[in-house]
C-alpha positions, 0 to 999 in steps of 0.5 A: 775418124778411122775412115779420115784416117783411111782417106789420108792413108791412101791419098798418102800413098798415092801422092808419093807415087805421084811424086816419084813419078814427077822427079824420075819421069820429069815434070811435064811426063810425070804430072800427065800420068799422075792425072792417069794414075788418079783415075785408076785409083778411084775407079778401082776404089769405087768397085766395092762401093758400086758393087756393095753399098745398096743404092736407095730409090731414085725419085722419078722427076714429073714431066715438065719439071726441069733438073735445074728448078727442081734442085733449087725447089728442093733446096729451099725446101731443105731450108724450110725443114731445117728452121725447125731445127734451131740447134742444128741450123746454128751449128751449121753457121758455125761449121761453114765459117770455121770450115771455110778457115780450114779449107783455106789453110789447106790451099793456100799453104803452098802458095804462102811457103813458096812466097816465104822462099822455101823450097819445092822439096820442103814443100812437097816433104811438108804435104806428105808429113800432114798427109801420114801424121794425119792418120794416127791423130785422126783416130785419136782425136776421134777417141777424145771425146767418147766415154768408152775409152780408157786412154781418153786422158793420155790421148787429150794429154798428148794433142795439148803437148803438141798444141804448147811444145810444137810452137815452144821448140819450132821459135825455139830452134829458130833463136838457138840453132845456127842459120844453115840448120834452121833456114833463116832467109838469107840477106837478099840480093841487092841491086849493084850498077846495072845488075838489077836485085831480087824482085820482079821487072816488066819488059817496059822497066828500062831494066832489060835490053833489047837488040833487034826488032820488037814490039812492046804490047802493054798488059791491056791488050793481053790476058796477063797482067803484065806487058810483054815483047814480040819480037819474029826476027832471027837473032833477036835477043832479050837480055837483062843483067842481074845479082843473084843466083836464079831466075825466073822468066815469063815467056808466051807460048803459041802456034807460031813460036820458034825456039830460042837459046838461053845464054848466060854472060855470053855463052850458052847456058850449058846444063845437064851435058847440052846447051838450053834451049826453049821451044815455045810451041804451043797449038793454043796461046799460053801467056805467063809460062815460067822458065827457071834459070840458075847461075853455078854460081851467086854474083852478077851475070848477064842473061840473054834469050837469043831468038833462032830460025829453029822452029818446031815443026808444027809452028807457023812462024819464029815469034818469040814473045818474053814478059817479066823477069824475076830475080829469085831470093836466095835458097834457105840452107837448112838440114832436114834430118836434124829437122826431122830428129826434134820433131821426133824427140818433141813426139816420143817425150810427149808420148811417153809423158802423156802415158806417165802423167796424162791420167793425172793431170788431165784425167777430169779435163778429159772426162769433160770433152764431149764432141763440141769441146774437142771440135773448138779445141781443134779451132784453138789450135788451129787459130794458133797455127793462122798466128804463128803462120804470120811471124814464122820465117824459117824451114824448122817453123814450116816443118813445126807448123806442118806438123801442128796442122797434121795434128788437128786436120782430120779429127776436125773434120770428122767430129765435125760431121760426127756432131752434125749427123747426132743433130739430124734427124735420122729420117732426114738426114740424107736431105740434111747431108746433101744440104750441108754439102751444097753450102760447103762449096759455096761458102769455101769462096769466101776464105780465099776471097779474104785472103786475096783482098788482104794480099792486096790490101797489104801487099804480103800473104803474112796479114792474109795468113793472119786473117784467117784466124778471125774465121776461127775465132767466129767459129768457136764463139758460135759453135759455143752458143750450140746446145747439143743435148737440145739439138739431140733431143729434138733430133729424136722426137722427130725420129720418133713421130717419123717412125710413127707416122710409118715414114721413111727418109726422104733419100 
């Protein structure tokens, strides 16, 4: 656990530098060198292991014997060996169902937050809370379960204070604060005449006007889902009336684009000092590239896209081509320090009571916590945060939630490796861990497929969000069935003939 806590320490640092550098540096500039900035850190971090950590013997690979049926044959090999280990195989089911919950919950928070209307800062902020509470919860949760330590009661106190007053105070705070503290979503805009609401329209809804020459072209015909419309005429003009305050424009790039103005109810939209303009080139075909524009004021407006003789140098031609627009929700207000001070109280009262009565009142429970419990106490929680994700719809709900899966992420993940090396067999192990890491990445298909299929059997990522608990549930009726002291037990014998019969580990 103290190597995951090291793991979000520096992933930690580097996001927020990251960060920095896209809000100083702007988007496109800030974003190239973050992918630069992480090819330094890794290399640089990869010296002491390339420089200090033995590497084991390679096995030369006969002649005619190609890599790829090689891997394969050595897999089903694996497999072959792991049967004999009854326990560990079924663990392994276990982890791959209940770790493909995790993994899905990690990639698809932001996209199910920025569905729900919240922010890019809310969500950025939120990434780096789970990042650096990640660090100390880590180490506790690893603490737990191990007989050697003396605070294991004030530890497991503490995380069961998180699990009930997380919920309690975030639900809490939803009903009880004002709306502008809380992010409640405001009421949204409403289609009023001709000014079109929140939602999305396709070019071919009659919503948007079109003066010039173009062509519709339906989605069949292009690699996006939705139609969209060609125009190569100088002063074109795409134009839609709209409620709201923002919206969100699907153009396509490419290397004969020209570069148009954005004009809103009849004037170029004036931002920063100049007018907005877009310029489309692109030497490669982009479909669904995104452009956000914000009224200075809520209300019904009218946006237009004019195409110009203006082009970049490189392009061939003056295509301007536009697909759907998006009328965006309203902004949640809500004030992040006073957001910041409950999460603050909710942690140092829990502190404090865990260290006044966490000796008594979960000294026995604690002295029960092996391994195995403390992994399906961490899918407990983490079958709560996949409930509460379903109903919560406030900024204090994310940041709570936020909060609870900081609280439980890296321990799960580390006593989760912790228990499968103490089921392998030492002699195999690096056959054993190379195996668990291949069916990692195959079974991590699974948890998005469900969360898709349910997005678009419901049409709202709330039932997906809601349908990951399932993974966990499943997990923690497997993982019960796993007898460790057998599994160990069997571990050993096969350490103990390997040793002697003289052999070494197979990597």
């Amino acid at each position: 656990t103290f190597g995951y806590a090291l793991g979000y320490l520096g992933g930690g640092l580097l996001l927020a530098v990251n960060i920095a550098m896209i809000f100083t540096l702007g988007n496109d500039l800030g974003t190239r060198l973050s992918f630069v900035t992480v090819a330094v850190w890794w290399l640089v971090f990869s010296i002491p292991l390339l420089r200090r950590v033995p590497e084991p013997p390679a096995k030369v690979v006969a002649a005619g014997v190609g890599i790829v049926s090689m891997t394969f044959n050595r897999l089903r090999e694996t497999f072959r060996h792991l049967r004999r280990y009854r326990e560990l195989l079924k663990y392994l089911v276990a982890f791959l169902i209940y770790n493909d919950g995790i993994g899905t919950i990690i990639g698809v928070a932001a996209i199910y937050g920025a569905e729900l209307g919240f922010g890019a800062i809310e969500l950025i902020a939120a990434i780096l809370l789970v990042q650096f509470v990640g660090i100390p919860f880590a180490i506790i949760f690893g603490r737990i379960p191990s007989p050697d330590e003396p605070r294991r009661a004030v530890f497991l106190a503490f995380v069961l204070w998180n699990l009930v007053m997380l919920p309690l105070v975030g639900i809490g705070a939803r009903l009880l604060l004002p709306a502008e503290v809380v992010g409640t979503r405001p009421a949204p805009y409403e289609t009023v005449d001709a000014a079109v609401g929140e939602g999305s329209y396709d070019v071919d809804e009659g919503v948007v006007r079109l003066e010039g020459e173009w062509e519709l072209r339906p989605a069949a015909g292009l690699p996006t889902s939705h139609p969209y419309a060609f125009t190569s005429e100088v002063g074109a003009r795409y134009e839609v009336a709209f409620n709201g305050g923002r919206t969100r424009i699907s153009y396509a790039e490419g290397p004969d684009r020209s570069i148009w103005e954005v004009h809103l109810d009849g004037a170029p939209l004036v931002v920063d000092g100049e007018a907005m303009v877009v310029d489309a080139y692109n030497p490669t075909e982009r479909f669904d590239v995104e452009l956000e524009v914000e009224a200075p004021e809520p209300g019904r407006h009218v946006l237009a896209l004019v195409n110009t003789a203006e082009r970049n140098p490189a392009s061939t031609g003056t295509v301007m081509a536009i697909g759907p627009t998006t009328v965006l929700p309203p902004a949640r207000p809500s004030s992040l320090p006073t957001i910041l001070a409950l999460l603050f109280v909710v942690e140092v009262v829990g502190l404090a009571l865990a260290f006044a009565l966490g000796s008594v009142l979960c000294g026995r429970l604690a002295a029960k916590m092996t391994t195995k419990s403390t992994i399906i106490l961490a899918l407990v929680v983490y079958a709560a945060i996949a409930v509460w994700g379903f109903f919560l719809d406030t900024v204090v709900e994310f940041w709570f939630l936020a909060f609870m899966v900081a609280v439980v992420q890296g321990g799960s993940q580390a006593l989760s490796r912790s228990l499968y090396a103490s089921l392998s067999p030492t002699s195999e192990s690096g056959e054993f861990f190379g195996f668990f890491t291949v069916m990692s990445k195959f079974s991590a298909i699974v948890g998005p497929a469900v969360f898709a299929a349910a997005v678009a059997a419901f049409g709202s990522s709330r039932p997906a969000i809601a349908s990951i608990a399932l993974f966990f549930v499943v997990g923690i009726v497997l993982l019960a069935r796993v007898d460790v002291e057998e599994g160990r037990r069997v571990a050993i014998e096969a350490d103990l003939a390997a040793a002697a019969a003289g052999e070494i580990a197979r990597d």
